[in-house]
C-alpha positions in Angstrom: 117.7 -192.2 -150.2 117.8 -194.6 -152.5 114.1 -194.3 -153.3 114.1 -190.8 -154.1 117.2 -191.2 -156.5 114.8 -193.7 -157.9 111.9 -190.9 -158.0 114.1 -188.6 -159.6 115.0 -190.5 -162.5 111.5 -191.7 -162.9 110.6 -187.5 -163.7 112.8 -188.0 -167.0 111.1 -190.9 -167.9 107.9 -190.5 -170.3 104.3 -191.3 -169.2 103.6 -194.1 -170.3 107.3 -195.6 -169.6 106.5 -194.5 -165.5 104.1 -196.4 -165.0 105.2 -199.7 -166.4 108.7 -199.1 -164.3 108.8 -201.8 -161.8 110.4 -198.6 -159.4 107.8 -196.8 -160.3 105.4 -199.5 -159.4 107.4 -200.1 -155.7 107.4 -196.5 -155.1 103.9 -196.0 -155.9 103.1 -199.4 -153.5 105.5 -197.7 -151.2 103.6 -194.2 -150.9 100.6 -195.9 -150.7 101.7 -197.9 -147.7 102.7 -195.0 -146.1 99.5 -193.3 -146.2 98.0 -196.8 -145.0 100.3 -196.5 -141.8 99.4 -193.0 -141.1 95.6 -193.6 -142.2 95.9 -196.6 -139.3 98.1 -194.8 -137.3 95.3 -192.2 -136.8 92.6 -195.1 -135.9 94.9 -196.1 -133.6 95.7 -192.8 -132.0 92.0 -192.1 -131.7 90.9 -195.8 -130.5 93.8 -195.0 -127.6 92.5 -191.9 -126.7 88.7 -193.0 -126.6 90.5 -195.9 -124.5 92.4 -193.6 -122.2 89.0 -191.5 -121.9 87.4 -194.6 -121.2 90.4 -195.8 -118.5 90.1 -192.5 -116.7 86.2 -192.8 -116.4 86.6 -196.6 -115.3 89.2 -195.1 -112.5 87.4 -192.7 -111.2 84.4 -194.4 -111.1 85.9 -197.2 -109.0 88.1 -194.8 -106.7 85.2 -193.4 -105.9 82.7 -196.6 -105.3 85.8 -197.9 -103.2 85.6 -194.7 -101.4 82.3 -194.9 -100.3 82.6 -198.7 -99.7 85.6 -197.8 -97.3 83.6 -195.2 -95.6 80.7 -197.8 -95.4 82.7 -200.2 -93.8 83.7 -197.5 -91.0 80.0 -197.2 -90.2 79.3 -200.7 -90.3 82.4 -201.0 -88.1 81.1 -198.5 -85.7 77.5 -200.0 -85.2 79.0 -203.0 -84.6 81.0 -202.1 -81.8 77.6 -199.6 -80.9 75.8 -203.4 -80.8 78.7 -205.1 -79.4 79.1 -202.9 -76.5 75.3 -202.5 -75.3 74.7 -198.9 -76.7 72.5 -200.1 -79.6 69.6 -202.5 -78.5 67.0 -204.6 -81.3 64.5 -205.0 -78.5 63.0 -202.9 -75.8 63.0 -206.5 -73.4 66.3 -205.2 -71.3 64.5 -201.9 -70.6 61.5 -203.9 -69.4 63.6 -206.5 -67.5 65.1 -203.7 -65.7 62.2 -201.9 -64.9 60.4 -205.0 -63.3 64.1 -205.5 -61.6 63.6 -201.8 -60.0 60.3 -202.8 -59.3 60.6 -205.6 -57.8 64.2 -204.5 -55.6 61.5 -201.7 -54.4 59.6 -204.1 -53.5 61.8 -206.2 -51.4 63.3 -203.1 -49.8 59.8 -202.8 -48.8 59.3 -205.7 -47.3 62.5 -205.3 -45.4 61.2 -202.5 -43.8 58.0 -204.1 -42.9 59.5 -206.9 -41.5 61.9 -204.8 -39.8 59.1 -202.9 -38.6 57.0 -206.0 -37.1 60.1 -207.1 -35.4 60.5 -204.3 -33.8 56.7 -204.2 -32.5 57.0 -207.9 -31.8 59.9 -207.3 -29.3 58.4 -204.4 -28.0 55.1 -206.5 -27.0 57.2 -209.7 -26.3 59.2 -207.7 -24.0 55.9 -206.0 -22.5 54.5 -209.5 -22.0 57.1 -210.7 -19.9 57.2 -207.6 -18.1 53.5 -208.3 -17.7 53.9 -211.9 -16.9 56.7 -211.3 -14.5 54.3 -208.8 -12.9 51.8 -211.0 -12.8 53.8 -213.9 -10.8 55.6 -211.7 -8.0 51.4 -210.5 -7.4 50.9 -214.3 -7.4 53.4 -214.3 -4.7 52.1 -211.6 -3.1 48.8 -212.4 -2.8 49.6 -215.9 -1.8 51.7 -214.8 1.1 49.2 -212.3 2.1 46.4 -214.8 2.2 48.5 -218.2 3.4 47.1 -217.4 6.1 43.8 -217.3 5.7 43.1 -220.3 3.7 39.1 -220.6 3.3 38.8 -217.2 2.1 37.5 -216.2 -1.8 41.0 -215.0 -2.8 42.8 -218.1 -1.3 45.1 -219.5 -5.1 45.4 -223.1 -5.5 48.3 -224.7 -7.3 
């Protein structure tokens, strides 16, 4: 208020008295400075905004690279536990291994049954032998009875 009491008085003055006023001279420094603060508060409101623009770029640029990280650690995750529990394999050795493992179970279930097979003929024959061997010895006994008592013939058996 004080300054523009100042102001007014400084209208009566003459021209030439104005200027040389040292009120004059602080309300002229005083005007000026007030259109250096607006002048700078204007570079300042525009260097925020360019700085908000620039914040809200830099946000959303990083909300969504951490986005995509997240949802990139989720897959990573996943084929992991994929590896981890045998779905995913590197190498096609297991599927091999397990092929010769068929292979080879086929082959021993073969054999088995070979060898099941042969035992079985075995005891059949083994079992026909001594049939035939036990034949054999009662004929031995029967012949030898039958001819103990005629000792120089052909069919006479020593023992």
């Amino acid at each position: 208020m004080f300054v523009l009491l100042m102001a007014g008085q400084v209208g009566h003055a003459s021209a030439s008295a104005v200027k040389l006023n040292p009120i004059t001279r602080v309300v002229e420094l005083l005007e000026g400075l007030a259109k250096k603060v607006e002048q700078d508060g204007k570079v300042e409101e525009d260097l925020f905004e360019t700085y908000v623009c620039w914040a809200k770029t830099v946000i959303k640029t990083k909300t969504a690279t951490n986005e995509a990280a997240e949802a990139r650690i989720e897959e990573l995750e996943a084929y992991i536990d994929d590896i981890k529990s045998g779905r995913i394999e590197f190498t096609s050795e297991r599927t091999e291994l397990e092929a010769q493992i068929k292979a080879l179970n086929q082959e021993i279930e073969t054999a088995e049954d070979l060898r099941e097979k042969e035992k079985a003929d075995f005891e059949a024959a083994k079992d026909e032998m001594t049939k035939a061997i036990a034949a054999l010895e009662q004929a031995v006994e029967v012949l030898d009875e039958a001819t103990s008592k005629h000792k120089g013939s052909l069919l006479t058996i020593k023992r």
